[in-house]
C-alpha positions in Angstrom: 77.8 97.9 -27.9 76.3 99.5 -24.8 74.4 96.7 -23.6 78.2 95.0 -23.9 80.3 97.5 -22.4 77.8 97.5 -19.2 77.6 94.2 -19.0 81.4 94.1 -18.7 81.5 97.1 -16.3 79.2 94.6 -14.0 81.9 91.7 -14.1 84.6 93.8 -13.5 82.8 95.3 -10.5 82.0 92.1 -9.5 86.1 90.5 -9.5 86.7 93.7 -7.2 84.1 92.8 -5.2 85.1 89.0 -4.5 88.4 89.9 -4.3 88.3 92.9 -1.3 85.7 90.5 0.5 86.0 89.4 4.1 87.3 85.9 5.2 84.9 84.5 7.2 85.2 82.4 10.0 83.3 78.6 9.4 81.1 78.6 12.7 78.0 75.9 13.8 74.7 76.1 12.6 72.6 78.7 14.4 75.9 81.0 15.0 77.0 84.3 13.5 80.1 84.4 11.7 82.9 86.3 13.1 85.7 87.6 11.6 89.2 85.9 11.6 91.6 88.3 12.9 94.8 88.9 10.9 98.0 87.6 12.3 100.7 90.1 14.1 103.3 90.5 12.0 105.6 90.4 15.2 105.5 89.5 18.2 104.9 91.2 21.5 107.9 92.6 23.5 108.6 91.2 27.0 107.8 93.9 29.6 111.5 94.2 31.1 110.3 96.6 34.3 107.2 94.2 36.0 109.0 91.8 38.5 107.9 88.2 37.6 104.1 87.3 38.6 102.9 84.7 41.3 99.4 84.6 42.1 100.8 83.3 44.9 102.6 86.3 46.0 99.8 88.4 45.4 100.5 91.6 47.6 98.0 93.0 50.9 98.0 96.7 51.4 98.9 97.0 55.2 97.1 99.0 57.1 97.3 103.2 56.7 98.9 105.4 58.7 97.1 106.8 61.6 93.8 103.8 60.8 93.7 103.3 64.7 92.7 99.6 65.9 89.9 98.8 64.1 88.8 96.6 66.6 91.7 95.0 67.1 92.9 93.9 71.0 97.0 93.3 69.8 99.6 96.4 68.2 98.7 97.0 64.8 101.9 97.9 63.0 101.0 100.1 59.8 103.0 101.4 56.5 103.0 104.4 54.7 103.7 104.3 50.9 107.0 104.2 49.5 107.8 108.2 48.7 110.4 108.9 46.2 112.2 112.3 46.1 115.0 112.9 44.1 117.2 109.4 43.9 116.0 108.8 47.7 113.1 106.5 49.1 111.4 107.4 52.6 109.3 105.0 54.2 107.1 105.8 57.6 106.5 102.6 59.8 103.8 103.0 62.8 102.4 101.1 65.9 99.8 101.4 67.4 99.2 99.8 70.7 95.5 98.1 70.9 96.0 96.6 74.0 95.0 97.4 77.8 98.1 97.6 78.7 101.8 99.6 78.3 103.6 98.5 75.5 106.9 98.4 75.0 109.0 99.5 71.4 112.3 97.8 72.3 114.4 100.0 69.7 114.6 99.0 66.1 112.3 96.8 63.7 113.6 94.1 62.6 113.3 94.0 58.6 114.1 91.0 56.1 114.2 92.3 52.2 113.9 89.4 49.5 114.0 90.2 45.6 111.5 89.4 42.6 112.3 85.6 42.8 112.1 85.5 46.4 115.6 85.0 47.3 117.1 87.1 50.4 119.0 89.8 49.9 121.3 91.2 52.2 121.2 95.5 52.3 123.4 97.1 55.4 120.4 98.5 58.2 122.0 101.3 60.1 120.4 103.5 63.2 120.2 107.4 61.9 123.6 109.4 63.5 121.7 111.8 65.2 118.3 110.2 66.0 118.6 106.0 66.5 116.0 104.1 67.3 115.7 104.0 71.0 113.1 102.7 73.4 109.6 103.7 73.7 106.5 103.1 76.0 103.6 103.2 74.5 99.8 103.7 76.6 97.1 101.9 75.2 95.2 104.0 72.2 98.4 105.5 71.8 101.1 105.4 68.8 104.7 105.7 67.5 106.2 106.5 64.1 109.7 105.5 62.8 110.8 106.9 59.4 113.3 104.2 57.1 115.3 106.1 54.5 117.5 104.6 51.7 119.1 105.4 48.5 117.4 104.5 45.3 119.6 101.0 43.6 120.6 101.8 39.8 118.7 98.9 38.7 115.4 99.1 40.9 113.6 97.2 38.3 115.6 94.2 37.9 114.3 90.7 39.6 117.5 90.7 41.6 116.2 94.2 43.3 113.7 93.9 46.3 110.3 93.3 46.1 109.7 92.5 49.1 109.9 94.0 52.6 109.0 92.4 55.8 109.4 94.3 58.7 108.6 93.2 62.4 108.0 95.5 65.1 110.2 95.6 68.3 107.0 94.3 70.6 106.1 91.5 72.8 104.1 90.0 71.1 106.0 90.8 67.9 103.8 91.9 65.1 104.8 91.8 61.3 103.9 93.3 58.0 104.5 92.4 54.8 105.1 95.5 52.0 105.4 94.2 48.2 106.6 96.7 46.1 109.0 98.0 43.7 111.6 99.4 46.6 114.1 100.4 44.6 117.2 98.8 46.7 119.6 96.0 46.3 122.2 94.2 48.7 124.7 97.3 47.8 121.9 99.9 49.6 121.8 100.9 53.2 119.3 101.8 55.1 118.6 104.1 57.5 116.3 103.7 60.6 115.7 106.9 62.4 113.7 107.1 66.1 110.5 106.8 67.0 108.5 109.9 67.4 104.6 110.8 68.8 103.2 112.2 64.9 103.9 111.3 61.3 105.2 114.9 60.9 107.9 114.4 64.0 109.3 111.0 62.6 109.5 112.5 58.8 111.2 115.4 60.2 114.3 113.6 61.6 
């Protein structure tokens, strides 16, 4: 009887342990096995707030704030980041000029705003009441800031929103930067250009 009773306590044992044992992947000769992973129950949801991808679209930081020329002989135009502060967006726009020569900031930039898809969209650009864009000399070495200000849309991360800010500065030769970004404004925003001013600190503070 014990000789029986352990002998079934070993086949018992045994059933548990064929039955809790892992699948295992068929693989070629010379291969480990690996394990086959178990299937989601459900699938994945769709990430609603990324505007769609395209490698082709892929975005290039501008330049910084306040980088200089870095060896360059035309205006650099340089962007600050997008800074958000309670349901407004502030954006800080400089050139620099990199030539021998006076340069000339004829008033505003000129800025095209296209959504997640690419299409156009058409926010109002308005000069600042009290401080509009006027015109500017620059010496070579020498620099300008210009502060955009807007309202933050309702639905900044729909594809319809912009993505996508060009903005070309008022020189001759015109020089243009590309921002892609979540910017938080649609065809019902407006924004705001304010003047150009000698430091980062003068042109936030208008």
């Amino acid at each position: 009887m014990h000789r029986a009773a352990v002998a079934a306590v070993v086949a018992v044992a045994a059933a548990l342990s064929a039955c809790q044992a892992t699948t295992l992947q068929a693989v070629p000769e010379n291969q480990a096995p690996s394990r086959i992973p178990a299937p989601p129950t459900t699938a994945p949801a769709p990430d609603t707030d990324r505007p769609p991808s395209d490698p082709s679209r892929g975005a290039t930081p501008p330049p910084p704030l306040g980088g200089g020329c870095s060896g360059s002989t035309e205006p650099v135009l340089a962007s600050s980041r997008i800074e958000p502060a309670l349901g407004h967006r502030h954006l800080v726009l400089g050139v620099t000029n990199c030539t021998e020569r006076p340069l000339v900031l004829d008033g505003a930039p000129a800025l095209v705003v296209r959504d997640g898809t690419g299409e156009l969209l058409d926010p109002t650009v308005t000069s600042d009441p009290s401080s509009p864009p006027t015109r500017h000399t620059l010496a070579p070495d020498a620099s300008a800031y210009l502060q955009l200000h807007w309202l933050a849309a309702a639905t900044p991360s729909s594809p319809d929103a912009g993505h996508e800010l060009v903005v070309t500065a008022p020189t001759q030769p015109p020089v243009t930067l590309t921002l892609r970004d979540q910017l938080d404004l649609d065809d019902a925003s407006t924004i705001e250009v304010h003047d150009w001013a000698p430091t980062v600190a003068e042109a936030v503070q208008q």
